[in-house]
VOSE-731198 format. One record per residue: residue in three letters; x, y, z negated of N, C-alpha, C in turn; residue number from 1. Coordinates in Angstrom, 1 decimal. Each point is the difference from the previous one (the first is absolute). Layout:
BEGIN
(rec "ALA"; (X; Y; Z); (X; Y; Z); (X; Y; Z); NUM)
...
This chain:
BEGIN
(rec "UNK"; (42.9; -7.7; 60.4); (-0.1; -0.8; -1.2); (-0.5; 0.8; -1.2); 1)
(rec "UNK"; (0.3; 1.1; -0.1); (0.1; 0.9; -1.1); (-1.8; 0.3; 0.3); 2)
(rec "UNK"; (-0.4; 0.2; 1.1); (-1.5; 0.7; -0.1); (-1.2; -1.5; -0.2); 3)
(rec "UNK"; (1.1; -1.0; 0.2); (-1.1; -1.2; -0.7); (0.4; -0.3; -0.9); 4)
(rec "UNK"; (0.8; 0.4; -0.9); (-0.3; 0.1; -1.4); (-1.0; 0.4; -0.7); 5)
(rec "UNK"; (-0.1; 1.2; 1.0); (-0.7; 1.6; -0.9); (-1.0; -0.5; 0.1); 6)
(rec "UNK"; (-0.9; -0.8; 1.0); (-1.1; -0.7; 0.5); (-0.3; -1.1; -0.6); 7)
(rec "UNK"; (0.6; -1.1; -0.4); (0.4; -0.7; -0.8); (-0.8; 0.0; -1.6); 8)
(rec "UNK"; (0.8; 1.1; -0.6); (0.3; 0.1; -1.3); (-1.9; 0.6; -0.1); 9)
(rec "UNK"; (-0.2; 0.6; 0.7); (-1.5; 0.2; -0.8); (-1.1; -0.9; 0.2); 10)
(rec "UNK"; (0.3; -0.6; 1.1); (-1.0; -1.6; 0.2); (0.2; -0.7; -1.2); 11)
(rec "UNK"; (1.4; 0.1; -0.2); (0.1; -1.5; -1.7); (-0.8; 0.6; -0.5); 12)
(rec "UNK"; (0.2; 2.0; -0.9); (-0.2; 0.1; -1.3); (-1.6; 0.2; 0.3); 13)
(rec "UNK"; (-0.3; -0.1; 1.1); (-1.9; 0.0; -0.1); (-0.2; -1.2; -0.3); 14)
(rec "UNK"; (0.4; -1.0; 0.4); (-0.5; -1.5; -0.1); (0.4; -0.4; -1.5); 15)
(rec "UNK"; (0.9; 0.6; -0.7); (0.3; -0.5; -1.2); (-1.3; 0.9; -1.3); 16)
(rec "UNK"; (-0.2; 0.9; 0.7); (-0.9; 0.7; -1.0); (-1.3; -0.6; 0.3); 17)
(rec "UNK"; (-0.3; -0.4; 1.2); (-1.6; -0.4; 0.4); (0.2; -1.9; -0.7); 18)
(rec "UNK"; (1.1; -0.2; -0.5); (0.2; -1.2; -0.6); (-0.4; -0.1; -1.6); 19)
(rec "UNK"; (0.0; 2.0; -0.5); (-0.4; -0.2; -1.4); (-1.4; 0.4; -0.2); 20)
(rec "UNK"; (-0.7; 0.4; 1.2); (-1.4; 0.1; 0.2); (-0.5; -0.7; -1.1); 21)
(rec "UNK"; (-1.0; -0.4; -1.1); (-0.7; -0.5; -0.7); (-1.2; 0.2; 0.7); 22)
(rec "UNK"; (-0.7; -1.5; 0.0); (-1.5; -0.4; 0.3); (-0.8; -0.4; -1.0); 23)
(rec "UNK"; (-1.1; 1.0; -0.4); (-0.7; -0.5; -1.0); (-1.2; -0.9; 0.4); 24)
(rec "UNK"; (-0.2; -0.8; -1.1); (-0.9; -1.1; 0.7); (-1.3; 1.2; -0.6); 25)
(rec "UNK"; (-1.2; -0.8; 0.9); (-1.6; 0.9; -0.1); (0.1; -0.6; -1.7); 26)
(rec "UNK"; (0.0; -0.7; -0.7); (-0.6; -0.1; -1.3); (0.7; 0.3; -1.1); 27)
(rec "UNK"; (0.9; 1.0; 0.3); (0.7; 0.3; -1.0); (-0.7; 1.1; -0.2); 28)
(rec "UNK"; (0.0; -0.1; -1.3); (-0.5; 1.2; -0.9); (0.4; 1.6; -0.1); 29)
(rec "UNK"; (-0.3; 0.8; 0.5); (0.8; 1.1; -0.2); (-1.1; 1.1; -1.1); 30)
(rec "UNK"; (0.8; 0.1; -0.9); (-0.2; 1.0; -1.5); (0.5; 1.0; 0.2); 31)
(rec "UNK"; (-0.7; 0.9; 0.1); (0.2; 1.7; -0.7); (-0.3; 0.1; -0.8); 32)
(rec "UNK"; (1.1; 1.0; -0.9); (-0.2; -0.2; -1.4); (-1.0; 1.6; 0.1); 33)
(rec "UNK"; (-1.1; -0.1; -1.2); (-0.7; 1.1; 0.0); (0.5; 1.3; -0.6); 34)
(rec "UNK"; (0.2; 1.1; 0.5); (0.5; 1.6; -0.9); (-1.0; 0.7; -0.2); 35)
(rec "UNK"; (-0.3; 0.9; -1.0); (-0.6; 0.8; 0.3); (0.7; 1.4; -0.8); 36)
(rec "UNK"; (-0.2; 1.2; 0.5); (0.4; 1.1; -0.2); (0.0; 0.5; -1.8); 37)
(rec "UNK"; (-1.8; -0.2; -0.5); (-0.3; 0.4; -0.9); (-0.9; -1.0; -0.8); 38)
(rec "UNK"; (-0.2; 0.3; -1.4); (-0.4; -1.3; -0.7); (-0.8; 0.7; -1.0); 39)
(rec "UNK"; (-1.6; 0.0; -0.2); (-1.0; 0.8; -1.0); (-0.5; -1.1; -0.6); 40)
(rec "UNK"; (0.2; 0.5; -1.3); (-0.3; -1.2; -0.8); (-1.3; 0.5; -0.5); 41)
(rec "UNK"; (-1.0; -0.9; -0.3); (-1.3; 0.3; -0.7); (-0.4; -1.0; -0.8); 42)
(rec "UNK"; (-0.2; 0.7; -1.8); (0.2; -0.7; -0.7); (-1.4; -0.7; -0.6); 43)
(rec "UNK"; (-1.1; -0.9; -0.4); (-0.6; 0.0; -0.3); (-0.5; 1.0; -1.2); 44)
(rec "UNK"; (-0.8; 0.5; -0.6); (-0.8; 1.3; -0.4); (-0.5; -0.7; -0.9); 45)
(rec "UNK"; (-1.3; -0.4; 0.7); (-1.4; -0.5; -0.8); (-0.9; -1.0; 1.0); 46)
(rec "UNK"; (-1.0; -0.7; -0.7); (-0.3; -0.9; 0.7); (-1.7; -0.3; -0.4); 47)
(rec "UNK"; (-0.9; 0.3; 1.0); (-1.2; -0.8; -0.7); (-0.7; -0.8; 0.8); 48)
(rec "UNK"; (-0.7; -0.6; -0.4); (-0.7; -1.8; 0.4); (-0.9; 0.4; 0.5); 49)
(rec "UNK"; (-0.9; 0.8; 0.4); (-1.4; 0.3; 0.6); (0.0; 1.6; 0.4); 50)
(rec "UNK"; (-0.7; -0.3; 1.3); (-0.2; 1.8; 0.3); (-0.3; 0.8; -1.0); 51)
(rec "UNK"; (-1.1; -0.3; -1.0); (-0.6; 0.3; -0.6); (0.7; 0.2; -1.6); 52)
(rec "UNK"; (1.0; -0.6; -0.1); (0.2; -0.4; -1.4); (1.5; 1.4; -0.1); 53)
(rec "UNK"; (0.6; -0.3; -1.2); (0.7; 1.0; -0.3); (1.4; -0.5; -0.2); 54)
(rec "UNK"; (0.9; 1.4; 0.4); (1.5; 0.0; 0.3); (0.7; -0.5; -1.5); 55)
(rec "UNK"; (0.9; -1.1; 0.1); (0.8; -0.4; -1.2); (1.4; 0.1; 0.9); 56)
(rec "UNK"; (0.7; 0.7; -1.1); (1.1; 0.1; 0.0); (1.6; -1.1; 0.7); 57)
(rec "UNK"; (0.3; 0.1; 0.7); (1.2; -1.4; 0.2); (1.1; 1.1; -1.0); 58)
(rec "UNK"; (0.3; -1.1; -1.0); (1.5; 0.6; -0.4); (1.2; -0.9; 0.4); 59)
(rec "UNK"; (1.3; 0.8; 0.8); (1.2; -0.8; 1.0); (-0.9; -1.1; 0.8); 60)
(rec "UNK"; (-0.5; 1.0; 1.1); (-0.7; -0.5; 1.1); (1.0; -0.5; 1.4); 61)
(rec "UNK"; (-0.4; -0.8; 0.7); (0.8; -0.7; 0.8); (0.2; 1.0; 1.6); 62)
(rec "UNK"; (0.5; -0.4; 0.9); (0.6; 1.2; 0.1); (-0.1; -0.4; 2.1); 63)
(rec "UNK"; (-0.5; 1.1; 0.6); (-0.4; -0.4; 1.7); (0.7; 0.7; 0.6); 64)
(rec "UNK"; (0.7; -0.2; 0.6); (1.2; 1.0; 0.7); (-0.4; 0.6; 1.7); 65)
(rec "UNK"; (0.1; 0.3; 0.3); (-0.2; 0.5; 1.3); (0.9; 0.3; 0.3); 66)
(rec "UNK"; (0.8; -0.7; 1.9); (0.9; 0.1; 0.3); (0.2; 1.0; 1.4); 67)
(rec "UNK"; (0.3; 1.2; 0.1); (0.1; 1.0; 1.1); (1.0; 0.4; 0.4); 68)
(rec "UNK"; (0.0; 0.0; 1.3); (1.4; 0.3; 1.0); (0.4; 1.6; -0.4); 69)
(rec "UNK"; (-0.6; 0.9; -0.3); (0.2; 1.4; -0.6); (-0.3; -0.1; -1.5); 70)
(rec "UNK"; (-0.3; 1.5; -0.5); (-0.5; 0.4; -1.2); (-1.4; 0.7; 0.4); 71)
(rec "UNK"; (-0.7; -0.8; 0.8); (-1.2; 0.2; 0.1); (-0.9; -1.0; -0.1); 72)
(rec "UNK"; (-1.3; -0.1; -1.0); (-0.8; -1.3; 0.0); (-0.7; 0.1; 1.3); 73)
(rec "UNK"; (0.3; 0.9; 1.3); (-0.6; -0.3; 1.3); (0.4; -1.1; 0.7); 74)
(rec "UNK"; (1.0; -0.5; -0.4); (1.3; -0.6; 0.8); (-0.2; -1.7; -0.6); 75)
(rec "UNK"; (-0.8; 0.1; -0.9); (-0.1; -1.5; -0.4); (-1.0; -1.1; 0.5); 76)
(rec "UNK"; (0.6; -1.4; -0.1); (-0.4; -1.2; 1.0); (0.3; -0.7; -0.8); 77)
(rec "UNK"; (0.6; -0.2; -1.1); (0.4; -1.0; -0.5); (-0.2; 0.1; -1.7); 78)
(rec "UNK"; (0.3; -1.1; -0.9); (-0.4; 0.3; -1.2); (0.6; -1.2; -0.8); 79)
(rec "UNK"; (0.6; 0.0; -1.2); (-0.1; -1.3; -0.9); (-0.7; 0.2; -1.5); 80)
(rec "UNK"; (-0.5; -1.0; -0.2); (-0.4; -0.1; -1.5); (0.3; -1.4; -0.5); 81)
(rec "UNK"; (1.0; 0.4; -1.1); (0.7; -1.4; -0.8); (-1.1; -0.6; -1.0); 82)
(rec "UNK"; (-0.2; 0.6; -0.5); (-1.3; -0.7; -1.2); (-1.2; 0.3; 0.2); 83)
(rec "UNK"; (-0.8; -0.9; 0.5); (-1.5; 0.3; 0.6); (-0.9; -0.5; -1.0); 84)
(rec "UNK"; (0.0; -0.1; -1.7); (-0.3; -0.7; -1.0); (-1.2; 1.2; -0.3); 85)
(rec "UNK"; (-0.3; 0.9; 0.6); (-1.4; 0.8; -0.5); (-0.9; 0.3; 1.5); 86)
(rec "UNK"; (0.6; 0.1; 1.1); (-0.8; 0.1; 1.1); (-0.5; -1.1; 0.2); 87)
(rec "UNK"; (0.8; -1.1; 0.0); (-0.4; -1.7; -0.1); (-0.3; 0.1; 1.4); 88)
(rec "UNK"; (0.3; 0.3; 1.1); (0.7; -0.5; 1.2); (1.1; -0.5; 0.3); 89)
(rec "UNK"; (-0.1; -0.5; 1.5); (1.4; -0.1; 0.6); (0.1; 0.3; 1.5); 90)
(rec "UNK"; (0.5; 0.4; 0.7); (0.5; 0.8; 1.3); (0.9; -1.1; 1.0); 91)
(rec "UNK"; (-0.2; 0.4; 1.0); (0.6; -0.6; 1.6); (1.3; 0.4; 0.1); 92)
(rec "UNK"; (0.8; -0.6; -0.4); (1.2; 0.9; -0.1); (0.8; -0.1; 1.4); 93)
(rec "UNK"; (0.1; 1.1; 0.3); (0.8; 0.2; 1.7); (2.1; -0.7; -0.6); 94)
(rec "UNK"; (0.1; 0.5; -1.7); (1.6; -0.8; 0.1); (-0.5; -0.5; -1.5); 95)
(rec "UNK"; (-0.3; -1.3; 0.5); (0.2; -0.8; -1.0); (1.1; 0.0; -1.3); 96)
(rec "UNK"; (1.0; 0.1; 0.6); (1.1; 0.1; -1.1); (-0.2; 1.1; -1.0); 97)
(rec "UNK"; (-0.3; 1.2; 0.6); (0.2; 1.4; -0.9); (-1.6; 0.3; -0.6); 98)
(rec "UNK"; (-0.7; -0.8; 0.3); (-1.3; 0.3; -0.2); (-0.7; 0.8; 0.8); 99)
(rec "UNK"; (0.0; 0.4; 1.0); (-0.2; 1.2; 0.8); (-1.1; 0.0; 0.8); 100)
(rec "UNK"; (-0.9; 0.6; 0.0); (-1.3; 0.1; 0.5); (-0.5; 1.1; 0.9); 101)
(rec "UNK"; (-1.1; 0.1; 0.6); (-0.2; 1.4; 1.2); (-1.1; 0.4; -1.0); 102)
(rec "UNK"; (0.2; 1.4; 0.7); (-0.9; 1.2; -0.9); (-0.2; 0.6; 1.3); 103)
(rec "UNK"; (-1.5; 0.3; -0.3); (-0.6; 1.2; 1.3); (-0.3; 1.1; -0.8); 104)
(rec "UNK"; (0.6; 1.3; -0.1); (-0.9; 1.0; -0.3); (-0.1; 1.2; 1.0); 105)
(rec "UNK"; (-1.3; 0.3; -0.3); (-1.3; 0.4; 0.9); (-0.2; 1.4; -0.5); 106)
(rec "UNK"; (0.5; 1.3; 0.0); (-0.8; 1.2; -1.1); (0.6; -0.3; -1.3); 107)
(rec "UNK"; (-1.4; -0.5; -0.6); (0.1; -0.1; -1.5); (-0.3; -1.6; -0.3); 108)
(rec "UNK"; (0.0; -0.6; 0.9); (-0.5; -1.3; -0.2); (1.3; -1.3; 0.5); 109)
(rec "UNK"; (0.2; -0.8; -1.3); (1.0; -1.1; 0.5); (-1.0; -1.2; 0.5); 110)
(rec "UNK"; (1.0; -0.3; 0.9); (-0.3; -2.1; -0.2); (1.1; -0.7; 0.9); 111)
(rec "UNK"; (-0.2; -1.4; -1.2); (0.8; -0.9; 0.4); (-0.7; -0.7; 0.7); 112)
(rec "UNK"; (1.2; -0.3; 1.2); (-0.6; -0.7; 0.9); (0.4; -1.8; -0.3); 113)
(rec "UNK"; (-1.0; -0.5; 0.9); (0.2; -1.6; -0.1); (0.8; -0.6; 0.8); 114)
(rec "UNK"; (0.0; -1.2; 0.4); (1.0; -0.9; 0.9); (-0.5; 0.2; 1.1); 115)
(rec "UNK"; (-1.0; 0.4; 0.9); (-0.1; 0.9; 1.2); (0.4; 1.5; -0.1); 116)
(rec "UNK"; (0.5; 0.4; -0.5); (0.1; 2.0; 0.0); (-1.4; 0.5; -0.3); 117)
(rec "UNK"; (-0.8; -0.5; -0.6); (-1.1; 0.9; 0.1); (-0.3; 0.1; -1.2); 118)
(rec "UNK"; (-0.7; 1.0; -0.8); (-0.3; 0.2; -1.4); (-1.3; -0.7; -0.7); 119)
(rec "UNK"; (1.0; -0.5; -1.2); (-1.0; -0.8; -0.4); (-1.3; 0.6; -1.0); 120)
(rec "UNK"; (-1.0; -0.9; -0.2); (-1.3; 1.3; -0.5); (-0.2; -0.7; -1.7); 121)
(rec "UNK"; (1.2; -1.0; -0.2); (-0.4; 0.2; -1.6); (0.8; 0.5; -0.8); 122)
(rec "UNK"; (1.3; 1.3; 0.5); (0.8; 0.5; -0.4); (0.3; 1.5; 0.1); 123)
(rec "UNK"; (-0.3; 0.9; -0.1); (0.1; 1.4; 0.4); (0.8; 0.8; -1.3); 124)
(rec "UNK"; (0.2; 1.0; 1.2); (0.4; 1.2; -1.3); (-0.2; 1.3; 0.4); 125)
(rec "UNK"; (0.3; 1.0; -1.2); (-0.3; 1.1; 0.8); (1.1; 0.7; -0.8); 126)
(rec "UNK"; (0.8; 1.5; 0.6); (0.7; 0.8; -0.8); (-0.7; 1.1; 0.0); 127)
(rec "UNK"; (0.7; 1.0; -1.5); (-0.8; 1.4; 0.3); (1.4; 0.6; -0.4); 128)
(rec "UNK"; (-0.1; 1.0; 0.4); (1.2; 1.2; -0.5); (0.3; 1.0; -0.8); 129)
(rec "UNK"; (-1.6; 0.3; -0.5); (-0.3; 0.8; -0.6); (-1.3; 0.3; -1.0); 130)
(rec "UNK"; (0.4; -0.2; -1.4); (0.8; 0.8; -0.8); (1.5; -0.9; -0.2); 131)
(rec "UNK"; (-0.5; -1.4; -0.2); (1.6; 0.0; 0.1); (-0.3; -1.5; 1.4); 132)
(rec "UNK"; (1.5; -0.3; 0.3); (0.0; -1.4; 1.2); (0.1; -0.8; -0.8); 133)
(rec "UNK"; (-1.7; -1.2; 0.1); (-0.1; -1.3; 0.0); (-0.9; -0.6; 1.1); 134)
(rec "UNK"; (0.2; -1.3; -0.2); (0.1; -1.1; 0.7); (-1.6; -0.6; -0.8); 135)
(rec "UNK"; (-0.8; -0.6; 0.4); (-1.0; -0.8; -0.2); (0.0; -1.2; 1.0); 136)
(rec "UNK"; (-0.1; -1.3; -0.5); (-0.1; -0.9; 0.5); (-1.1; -0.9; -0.3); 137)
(rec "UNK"; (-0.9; -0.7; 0.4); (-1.7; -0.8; 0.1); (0.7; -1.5; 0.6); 138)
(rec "UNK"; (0.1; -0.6; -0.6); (-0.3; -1.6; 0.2); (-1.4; -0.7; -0.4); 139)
(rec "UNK"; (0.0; 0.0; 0.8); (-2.2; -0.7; 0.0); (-0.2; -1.4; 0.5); 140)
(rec "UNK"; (1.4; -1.0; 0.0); (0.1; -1.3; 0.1); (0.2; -0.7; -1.0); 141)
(rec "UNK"; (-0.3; 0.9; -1.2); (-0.1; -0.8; -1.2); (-1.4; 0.4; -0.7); 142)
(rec "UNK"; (-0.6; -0.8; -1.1); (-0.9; 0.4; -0.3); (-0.1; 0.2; -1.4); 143)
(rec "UNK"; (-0.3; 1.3; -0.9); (-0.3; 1.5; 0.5); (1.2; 0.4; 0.6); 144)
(rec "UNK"; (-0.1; 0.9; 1.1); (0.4; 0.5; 0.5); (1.5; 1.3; -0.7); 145)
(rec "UNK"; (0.9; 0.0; 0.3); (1.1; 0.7; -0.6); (0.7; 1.4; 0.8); 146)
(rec "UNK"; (-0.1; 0.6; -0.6); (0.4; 1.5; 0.2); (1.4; 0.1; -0.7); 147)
(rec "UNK"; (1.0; 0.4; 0.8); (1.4; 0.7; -1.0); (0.4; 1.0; 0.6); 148)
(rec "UNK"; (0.1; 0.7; -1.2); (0.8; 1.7; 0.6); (1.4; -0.4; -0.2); 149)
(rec "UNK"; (0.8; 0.8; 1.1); (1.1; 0.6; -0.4); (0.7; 0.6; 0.0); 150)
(rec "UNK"; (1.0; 0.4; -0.5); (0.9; 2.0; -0.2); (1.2; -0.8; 0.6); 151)
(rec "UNK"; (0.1; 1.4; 0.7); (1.4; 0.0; 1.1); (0.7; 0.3; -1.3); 152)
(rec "UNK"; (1.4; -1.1; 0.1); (1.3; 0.3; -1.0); (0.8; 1.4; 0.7); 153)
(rec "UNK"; (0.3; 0.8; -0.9); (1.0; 0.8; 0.9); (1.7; -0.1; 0.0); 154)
């Protein structure tokens, strides 16, 4: 009697736990919330309207964050920009909520990609490092065409 207890008692307590199993149905939503390690803000600079034409000043320029799993800008995929009132675009946002967008950079060359993953060709940028790290960005879906620099905040 005693060894069909012992036999017993673990048949129930499997059947009682395979009782709190949860089945998720296929159309439930499942959200990961986005992290990222490190966060480079780049501030607008200056801004001019034609290849050709000349740099005017942004004073308290709006502000494009780059979001990286390190402290390296190698490491970045991702990006937000809250006020797009001077580049006068708008972006595919991979999380709608947070604003959050994909960034491909390449060397010295960004781009944001579209609603297939591929980069789009009326948006580019480029960084340089030296003398000091900025950001240049070309929107050429508007007409003239718009250039903004900008300085990494430290």
């Amino acid at each position: 009697m005693k060894s069909f207890f012992f036999f017993l008692c673990p048949i129930v307590t499997l059947l009682l736990l395979q009782s709190c199993d949860k089945n998720d149905k296929d159309d439930d939503l499942q959200v990961d919330p986005f992290t990222y390690g490190a966060k480079f803000d780049w501030r607008e600079d200056s801004i001019k309207t034609q290849q050709e034409g000349a740099w005017t000043k942004i004073s308290n320029g709006n502000v494009f964050s780059w979001l990286a799993k390190d402290n390296t800008l190698q490491s970045t995929g991702f990006a937000a920009y809250g006020l797009r009132t001077n580049i006068k675009t708008d972006f595919v946002y991979t999380i709608r909520k947070d604003s959050v967008f994909a960034i491909k950079l390449t060397a010295d060359s960004i781009y944001f990609l579209d609603g297939n993953g591929k980069p789009r060709t009326d948006l580019k940028g480029k960084i340089t490092y030296s003398p000091d790290t900025s950001l240049v960005v070309l929107n050429t879906a508007v007409s003239p065409a718009i250039t903004i620099k900008y300085k990494l905040e430290k």
